[in-house]
N, C-alpha and C positions, 0 to 999 in steps of 0.2 A: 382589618381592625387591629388595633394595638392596644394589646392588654398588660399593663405594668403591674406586678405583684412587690408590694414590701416584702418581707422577709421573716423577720424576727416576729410572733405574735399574729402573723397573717395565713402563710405559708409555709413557717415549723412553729413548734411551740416549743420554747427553752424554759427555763428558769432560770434566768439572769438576775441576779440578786441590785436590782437598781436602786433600792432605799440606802443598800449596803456603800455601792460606788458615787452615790451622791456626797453619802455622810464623810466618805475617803478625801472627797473632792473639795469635800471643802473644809476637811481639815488640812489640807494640801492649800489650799487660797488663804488660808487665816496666818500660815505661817509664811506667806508673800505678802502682804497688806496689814496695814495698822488695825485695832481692835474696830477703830472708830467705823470705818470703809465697810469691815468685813460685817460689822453688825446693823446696816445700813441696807448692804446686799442680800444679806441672809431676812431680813426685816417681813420678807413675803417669798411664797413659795417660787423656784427655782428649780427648772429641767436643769437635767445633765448637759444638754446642750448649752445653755445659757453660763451655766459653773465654768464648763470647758474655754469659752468664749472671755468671760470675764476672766481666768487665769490667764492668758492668751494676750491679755490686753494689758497685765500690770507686771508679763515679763519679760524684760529686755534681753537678755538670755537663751532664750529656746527650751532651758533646761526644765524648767518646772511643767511647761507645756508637754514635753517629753514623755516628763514622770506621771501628769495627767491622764494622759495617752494609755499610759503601759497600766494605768491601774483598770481603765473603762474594757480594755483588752485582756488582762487576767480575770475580769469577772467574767465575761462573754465568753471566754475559751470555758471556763467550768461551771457556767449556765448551757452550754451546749452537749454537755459530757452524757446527760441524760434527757436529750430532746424529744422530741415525738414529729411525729408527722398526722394527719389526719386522714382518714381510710379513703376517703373522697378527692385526697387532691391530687394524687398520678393520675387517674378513670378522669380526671375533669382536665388537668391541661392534654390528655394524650387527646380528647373529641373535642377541644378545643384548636387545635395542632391540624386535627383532619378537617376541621370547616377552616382551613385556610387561616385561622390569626396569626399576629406576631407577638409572641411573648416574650417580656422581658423584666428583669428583678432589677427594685433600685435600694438597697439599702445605706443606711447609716453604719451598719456593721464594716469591720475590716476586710481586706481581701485575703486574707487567711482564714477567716473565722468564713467568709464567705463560699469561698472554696472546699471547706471541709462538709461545709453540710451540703452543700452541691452534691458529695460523693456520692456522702453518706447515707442523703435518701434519695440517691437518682435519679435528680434534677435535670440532670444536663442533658439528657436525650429532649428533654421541652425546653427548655430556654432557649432563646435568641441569642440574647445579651442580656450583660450583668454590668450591673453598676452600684463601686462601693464606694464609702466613703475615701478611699484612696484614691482615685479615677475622678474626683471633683476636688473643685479649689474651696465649694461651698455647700455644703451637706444639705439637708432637709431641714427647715423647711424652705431654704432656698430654691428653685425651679430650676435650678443649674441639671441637674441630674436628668431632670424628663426632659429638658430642649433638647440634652447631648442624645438621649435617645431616638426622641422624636428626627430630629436630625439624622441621625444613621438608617433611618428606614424610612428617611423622607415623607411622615408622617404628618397632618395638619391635626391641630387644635380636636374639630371634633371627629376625625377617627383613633381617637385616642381616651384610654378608660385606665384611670389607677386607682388599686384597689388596696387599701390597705386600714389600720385598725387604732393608730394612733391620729394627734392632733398636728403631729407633724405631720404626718400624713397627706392630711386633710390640707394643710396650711401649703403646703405644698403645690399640690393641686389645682387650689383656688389661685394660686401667685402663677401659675401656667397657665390657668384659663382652661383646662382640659376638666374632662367628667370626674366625679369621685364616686366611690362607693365606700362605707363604710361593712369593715366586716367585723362580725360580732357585736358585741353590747360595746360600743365605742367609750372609751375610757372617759371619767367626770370630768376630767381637763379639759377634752375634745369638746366637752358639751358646754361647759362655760368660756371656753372662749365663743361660742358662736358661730363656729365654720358650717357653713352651707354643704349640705351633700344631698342630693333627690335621691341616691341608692341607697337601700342598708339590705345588708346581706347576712344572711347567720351560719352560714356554710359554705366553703370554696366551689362546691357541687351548684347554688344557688345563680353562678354566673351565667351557666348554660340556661337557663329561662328570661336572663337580662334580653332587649333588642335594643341591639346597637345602630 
């Protein structure tokens, strides 16, 4: 079996200031684009992803995309400064680990930011493979990320379970064809858009009673 974990909000818990890196982001797009555009785009609510994506699209440059970049990464470095971990999730991938799975983490975080909490709560004795938004051409909720996994441990469709807490997540997921679970109280987003998931989970400990 192959169990893919998110990251951020699934498997640590940060405080990443995301209302804060939204409002940056797009005071950062308003000063790319006419008033007209920007208040067009802003007109209804807007992920980080989709901010990152429309800056991305209206610069020829690289440069503002860059500057984008380095703001979503300074907030994640000092939303990680005081993470947490949950008392349940080493005791659950280590008997996870001994029935035979393959574990592996697909986030949207950087490989720095990735790496550091790896260390930090010592991860890396259970991981397989890690995959960050650095390691794909196309982040979540593109399926880019779990084919490339799925592929490296020559894994099909349904031995394959990701588990993670947001709509990207989910959207994810659903675009691979693979199982989902929801963990935790799945954020209002994930619920209006209407992603399909048969799992919900309310603790990383809750996977050992799933049958795969």
């Amino acid at each position: 079996m192959l169990i893919i974990f998110d990251l951020d909000g699934t498997l640590v818990q940060s405080n990443i200031l995301y209302s804060t890196i939204k409002s940056e982001l797009k005071d950062l797009l308003k000063s790319i684009i006419g008033e007209e555009l920007y208040s067009e785009f802003v007109s209804i609510p807007r992920s980080i992803l989709e901010i990152l994506t429309f800056i991305s699209k209206h610069d020829n440059s690289g440069f503002y995309s860059k500057k984008a970049w380095e703001i979503v990464e300074k907030y994640e470095i000092k939303g990680y400064e005081h993470a947490t971990i949950h008392d349940d999730v080493l005791p659950t991938l280590k008997i996870l680990k001994e029935k035979g799975a393959t574990i592996a983490i697909l986030t949207n975080n950087s490989k720095k930011l990735t790496d550091f909490a790896m260390k930090q709560f010592n991860l890396n004795k259970y991981i397989d493979y890690v995959v960050t938004r650095d390691d794909v051409e196309k982040v979540k909720p593109d399926p880019e990320g779990i084919y490339k996994i799925m592929k490296k441990f020559n894994k099909d469709k349904e031995e394959t379970l990701f588990i993670g807490d947001s709509w990207l997540d989910a959207e994810s997921a659903f675009n691979a064809g693979v199982k989902f679970a929801y963990f935790g109280k799945a954020n209002e987003e994930t619920r209006e858009k209407k992603i399909p998931a048969k799992i919900e989970i309310n603790s990383i400990s809750e996977v050992l009673n799933l049958s795969f």
